[in-house]
N, C-alpha and C positions, 0 to 999 in steps of 0.2 A: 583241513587244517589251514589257517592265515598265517600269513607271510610272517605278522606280529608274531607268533605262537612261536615259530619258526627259529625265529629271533630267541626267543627265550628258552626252549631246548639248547639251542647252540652256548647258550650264555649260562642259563641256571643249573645246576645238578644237587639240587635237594634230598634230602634225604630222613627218613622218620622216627629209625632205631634207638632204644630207650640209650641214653647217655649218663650215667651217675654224674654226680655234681656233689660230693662228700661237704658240707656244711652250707649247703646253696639253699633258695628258696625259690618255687616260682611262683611268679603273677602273671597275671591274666588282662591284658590291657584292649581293652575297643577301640578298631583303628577308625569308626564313622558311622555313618546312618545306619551299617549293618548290624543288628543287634547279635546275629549269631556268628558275626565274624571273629572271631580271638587270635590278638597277637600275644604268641608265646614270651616272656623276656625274665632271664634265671637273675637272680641276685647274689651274691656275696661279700663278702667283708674281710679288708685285712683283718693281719692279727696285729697290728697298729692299732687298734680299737678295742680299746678296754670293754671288758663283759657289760660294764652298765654304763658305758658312755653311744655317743652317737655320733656318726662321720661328719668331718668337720665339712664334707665333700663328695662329690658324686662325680662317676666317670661310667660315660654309658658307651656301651662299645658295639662296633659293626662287624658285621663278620663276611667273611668272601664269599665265593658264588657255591665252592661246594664244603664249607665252612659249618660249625653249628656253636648257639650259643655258648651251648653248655661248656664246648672248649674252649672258647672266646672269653667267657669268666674269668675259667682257672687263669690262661694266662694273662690278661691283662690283672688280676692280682697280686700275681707274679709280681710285675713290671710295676707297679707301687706300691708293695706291700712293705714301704718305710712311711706311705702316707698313713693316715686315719679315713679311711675311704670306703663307698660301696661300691662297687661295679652291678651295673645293670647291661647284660649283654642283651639283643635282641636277633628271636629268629624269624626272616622274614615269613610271607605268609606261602604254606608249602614245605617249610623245613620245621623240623622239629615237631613239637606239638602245637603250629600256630594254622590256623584254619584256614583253608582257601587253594588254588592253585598255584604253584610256583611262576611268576609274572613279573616282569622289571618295572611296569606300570604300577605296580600293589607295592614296591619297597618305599615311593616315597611318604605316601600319608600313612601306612604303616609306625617307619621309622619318628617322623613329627608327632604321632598319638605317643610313643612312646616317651618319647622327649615331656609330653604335656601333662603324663603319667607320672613321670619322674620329677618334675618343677613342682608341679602341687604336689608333693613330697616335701621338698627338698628348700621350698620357700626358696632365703635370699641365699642358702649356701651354693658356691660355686658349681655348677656341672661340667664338666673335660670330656672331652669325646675322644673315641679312638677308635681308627679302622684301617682294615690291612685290604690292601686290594681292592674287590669291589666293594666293600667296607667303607674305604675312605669317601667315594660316591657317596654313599646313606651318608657319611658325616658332616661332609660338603653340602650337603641341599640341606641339615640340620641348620649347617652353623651361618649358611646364607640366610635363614626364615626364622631362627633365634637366637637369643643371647647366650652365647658358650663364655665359658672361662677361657678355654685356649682346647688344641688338638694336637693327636699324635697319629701321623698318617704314615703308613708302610706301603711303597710300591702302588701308587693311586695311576689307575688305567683315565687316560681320557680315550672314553668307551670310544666315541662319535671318531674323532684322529685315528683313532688307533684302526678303526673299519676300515675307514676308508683309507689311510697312507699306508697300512701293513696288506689288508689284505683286496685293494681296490684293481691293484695292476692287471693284475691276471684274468680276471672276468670283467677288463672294461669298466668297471663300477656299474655293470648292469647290477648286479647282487648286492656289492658294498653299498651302493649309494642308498637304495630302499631299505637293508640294513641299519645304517645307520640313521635314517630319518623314525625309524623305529625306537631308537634309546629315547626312555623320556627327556624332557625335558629337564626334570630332576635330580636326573643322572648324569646334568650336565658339568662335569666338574671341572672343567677351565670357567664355564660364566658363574658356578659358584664358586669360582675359589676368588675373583676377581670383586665378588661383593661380599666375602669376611674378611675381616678386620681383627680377628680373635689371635693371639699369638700360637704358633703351629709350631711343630717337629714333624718336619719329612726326613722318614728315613729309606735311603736307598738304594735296591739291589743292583750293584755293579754289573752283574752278569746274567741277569735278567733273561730267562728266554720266554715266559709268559708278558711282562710287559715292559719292551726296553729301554733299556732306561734312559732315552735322548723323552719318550711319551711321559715316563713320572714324574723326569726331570721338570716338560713342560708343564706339565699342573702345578708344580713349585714354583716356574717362575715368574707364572700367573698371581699367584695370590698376594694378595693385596697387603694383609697384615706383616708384623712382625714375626721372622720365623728363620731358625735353625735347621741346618742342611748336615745329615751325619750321613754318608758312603758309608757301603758296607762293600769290601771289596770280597770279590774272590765268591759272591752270596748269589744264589740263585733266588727266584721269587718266595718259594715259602722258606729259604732258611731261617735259622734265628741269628741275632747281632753274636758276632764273635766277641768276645771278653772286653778286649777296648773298646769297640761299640758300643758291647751293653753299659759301660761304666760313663761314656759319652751321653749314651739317651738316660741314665738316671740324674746324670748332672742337669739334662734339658731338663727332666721333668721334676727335679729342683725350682729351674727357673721358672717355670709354668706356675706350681709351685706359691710360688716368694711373691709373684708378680699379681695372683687371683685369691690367695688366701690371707697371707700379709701383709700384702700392699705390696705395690713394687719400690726399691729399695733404690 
């Protein structure tokens, strides 16, 4: 086993068990040269969206390390279902039904096929990303190499910091440091949050013990774009926004919203 691989056990927890998705769809999208490679990516639609009309809008979502589409849909649905919108969640390659090994090397061009899946779709209408944890990684290297509408990012680990300043002390950085030279490039989300420009929502967990939040914080105050900062107090990494939160990030994604579909105002 290589040190890389190593890396990606400690990091990934994939998983393959079948997941209903009640009015979902899946597609089947080719991340490269590999013709038998298939990235899994489940679809659905508010109920904003008339029986015979079509989304004025797309919101393609990422999902964490041991994460799966299929839940990733449902709730980013959730979370706009006042838009006219599809979500397209994607599972990297190794979870769900998507082909291949679980590898932090394989989420980037993964994620971008899917994006390029969903464009020639979606033509000139708006795409929105969204990702919680290492999610927000996959939407950060998206939205550094294309055109997004804007993002909503939950608790985004800067992987590379976090190796080395959380867990570097103790073993000297003999471990952390070849660790961390291991995250792709990709998965660099301080250098991509510093080359989009898209308007963002970070939202973040107060009491964070998977990633704390002085690290989410700094991927926020990185990023280069226009972007809205909601605390969530009292919230650990996967909880969900408590009531004022949640009423806080539907107002953000109002603005996201007004700013990519109607023009900004």
């Amino acid at each position: 086993m290589t040190f890389g691989s190593c890396v990606d056990r400690l990091v990934l927890y994939p998983s393959n068990q079948p997941v209903p998705v009640p009015g979902g769809s899946k597609i089947t999208v080719n991340p490269g040269p590999d013709k038998a490679a298939e990235v899994e990516v489940w679809s659905l639609r508010t109920a904003a969206i008339a029986p015979t009309s079509q989304p004025q809008a797309f919101v393609l979502a990422f999902i964490g390390n041991a994460d799966r589409a299929e839940y990733a849909a449902q709730r980013t649905v959730e979370d706009w279902a006042d838009r006219p919108v599809e979500v397209w969640a994607v599972n990297y390659p190794g979870y769900g039904g998507s082909t291949g090994p679980a590898r932090l090397a394989t989420i980037g061009p993964a994620v971008l096929a899917a994006y390029d899946a969903l464009r020639a779709i979606a033509g000139p209408r708006p795409i929105f990303l969204s990702g919680m944890s290492l999610g927000t990684a996959a939407a950060l290297h998206v939205s550094a190499n294309r055109p997004v509408a804007g993002l909503v990012l939950q608790n985004p680990p800067p992987l590379r910091k976090m190796i080395l300043e959380r867990y570097g002390w103790w073993n000297l950085w003999l471990i952390a440091g070849p660790a961390a030279l291991h995250i792709p490039s990709d998965l660099d989300s301080l250098a991509n949050a510093r080359r989009t420009t898209a308007p963002a929502v970070f939202l973040l967990a107060q009491e964070d013990q998977v990633v704390p939040p002085r690290f989410a914080r700094a991927v926020a105050d990185a990023y280069a774009g226009e972007k809205r900062l909601i605390p969530l107090p009292g919230a650990d990494h996967n909880d969900s926004p408590a009531p004022a939160q949640e009423a806080e990030l539907h107002a953000a994604i109002d603005w996201l919203w007004d700013r990519s579909v109607k023009g900004e105002k």
